[in-house]
C-alpha positions as CSV (number, residue, x, y, z in Angstrom):
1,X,143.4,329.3,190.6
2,X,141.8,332.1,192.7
3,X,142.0,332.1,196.3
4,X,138.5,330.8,196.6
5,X,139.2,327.4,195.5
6,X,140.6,324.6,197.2
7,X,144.3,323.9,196.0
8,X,145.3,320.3,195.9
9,X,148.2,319.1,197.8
10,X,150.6,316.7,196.1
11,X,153.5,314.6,197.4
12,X,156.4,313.4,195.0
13,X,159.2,311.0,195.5
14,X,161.6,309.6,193.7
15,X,163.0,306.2,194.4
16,X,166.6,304.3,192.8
17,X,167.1,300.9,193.0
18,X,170.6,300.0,192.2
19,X,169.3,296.8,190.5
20,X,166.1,295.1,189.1
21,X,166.3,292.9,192.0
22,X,165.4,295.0,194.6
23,X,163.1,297.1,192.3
24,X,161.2,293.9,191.8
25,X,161.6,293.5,195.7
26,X,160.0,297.0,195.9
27,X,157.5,296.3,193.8
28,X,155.8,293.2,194.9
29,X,155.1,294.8,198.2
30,X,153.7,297.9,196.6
31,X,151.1,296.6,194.7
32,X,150.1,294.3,197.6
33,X,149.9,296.8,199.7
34,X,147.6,299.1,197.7
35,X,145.1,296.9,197.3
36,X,141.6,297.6,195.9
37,X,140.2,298.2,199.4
38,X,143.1,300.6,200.6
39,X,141.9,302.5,197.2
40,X,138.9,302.9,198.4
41,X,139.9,304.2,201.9
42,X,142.2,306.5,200.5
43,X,139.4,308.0,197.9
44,X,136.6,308.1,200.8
45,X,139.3,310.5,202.6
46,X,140.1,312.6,199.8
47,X,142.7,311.4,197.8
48,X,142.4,312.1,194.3
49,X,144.8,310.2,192.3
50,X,148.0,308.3,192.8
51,X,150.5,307.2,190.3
52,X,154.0,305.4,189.6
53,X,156.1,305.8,186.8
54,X,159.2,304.0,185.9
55,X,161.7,306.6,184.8
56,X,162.6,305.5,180.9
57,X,166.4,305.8,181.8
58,X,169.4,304.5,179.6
59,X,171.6,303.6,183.0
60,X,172.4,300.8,185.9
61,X,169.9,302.3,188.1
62,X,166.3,301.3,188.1
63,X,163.8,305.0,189.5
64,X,160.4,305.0,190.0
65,X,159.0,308.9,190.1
66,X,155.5,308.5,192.8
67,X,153.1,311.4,192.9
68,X,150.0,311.3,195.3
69,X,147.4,314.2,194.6
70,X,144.6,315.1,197.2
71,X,142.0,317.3,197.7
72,X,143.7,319.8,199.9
73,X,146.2,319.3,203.0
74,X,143.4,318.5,205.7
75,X,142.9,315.2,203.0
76,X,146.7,314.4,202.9
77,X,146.4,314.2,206.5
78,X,143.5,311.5,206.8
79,X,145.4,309.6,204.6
80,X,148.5,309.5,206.3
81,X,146.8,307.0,208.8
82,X,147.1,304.6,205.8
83,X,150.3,305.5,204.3
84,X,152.2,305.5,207.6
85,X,151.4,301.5,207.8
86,X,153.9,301.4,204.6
87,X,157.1,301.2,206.8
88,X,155.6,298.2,209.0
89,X,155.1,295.9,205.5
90,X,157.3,297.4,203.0
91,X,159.7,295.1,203.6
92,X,163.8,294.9,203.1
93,X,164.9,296.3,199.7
94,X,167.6,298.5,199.3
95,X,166.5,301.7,197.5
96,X,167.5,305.9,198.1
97,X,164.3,307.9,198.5
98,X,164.0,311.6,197.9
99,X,160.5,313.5,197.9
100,X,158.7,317.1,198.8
101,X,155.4,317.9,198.9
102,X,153.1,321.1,198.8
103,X,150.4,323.0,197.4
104,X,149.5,322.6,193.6
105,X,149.7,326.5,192.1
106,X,149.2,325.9,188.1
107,X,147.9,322.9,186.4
108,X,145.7,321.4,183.8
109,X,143.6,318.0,183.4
């Protein structure tokens, strides 16, 4: 990627449940609240792509791995407008959240 380019910024977190109970708790909430219409905000302000993956895990605990990519960090910001609403809806579940974020340097699609 030469210093020309725009570099993507991506946020990851990772989030245990310590049961399927609150996961499904989690869950319900999540895909509510990314509904086809906040899809479309979030693409009009430069988000590019936004996934969750349930961790294939041989354990108790119950993690979901979240990775939001956008167009560059000016994007990420416009859509925190959005994702900042999350804490007023997401409801009571008990789960431990890590995460970073930052500047994609190498990838591939």
């Amino acid at each position: 990627m030469s210093d020309n380019e725009s570099k993507n910024f991506v946020s990851v977190v990772l989030l245990t449940f310590p049961s399927r109970v609150q996961y499904d708790l989690w869950y319900e909430k999540y895909i509510t609240f990314y509904s086809p219409n906040a899809v479309e905000f979030l693409k009009g302000n430069g988000q590019l792509s936004q996934s969750a993956t349930l961790v294939d895990e041989e354990n108790d605990l119950i993690r979901v791995s979240l990775i939001w990519v956008y167009k560059d960090k000016k994007a990420y910001g416009a859509c925190q407008k959005f994702h900042g609403q999350w804490a007023k809806i997401g409801g009571d579940y008990i789960g431990k959240v890590s995460g970073y974020r930052g500047e994609n340097i190498w990838g591939f699609s």
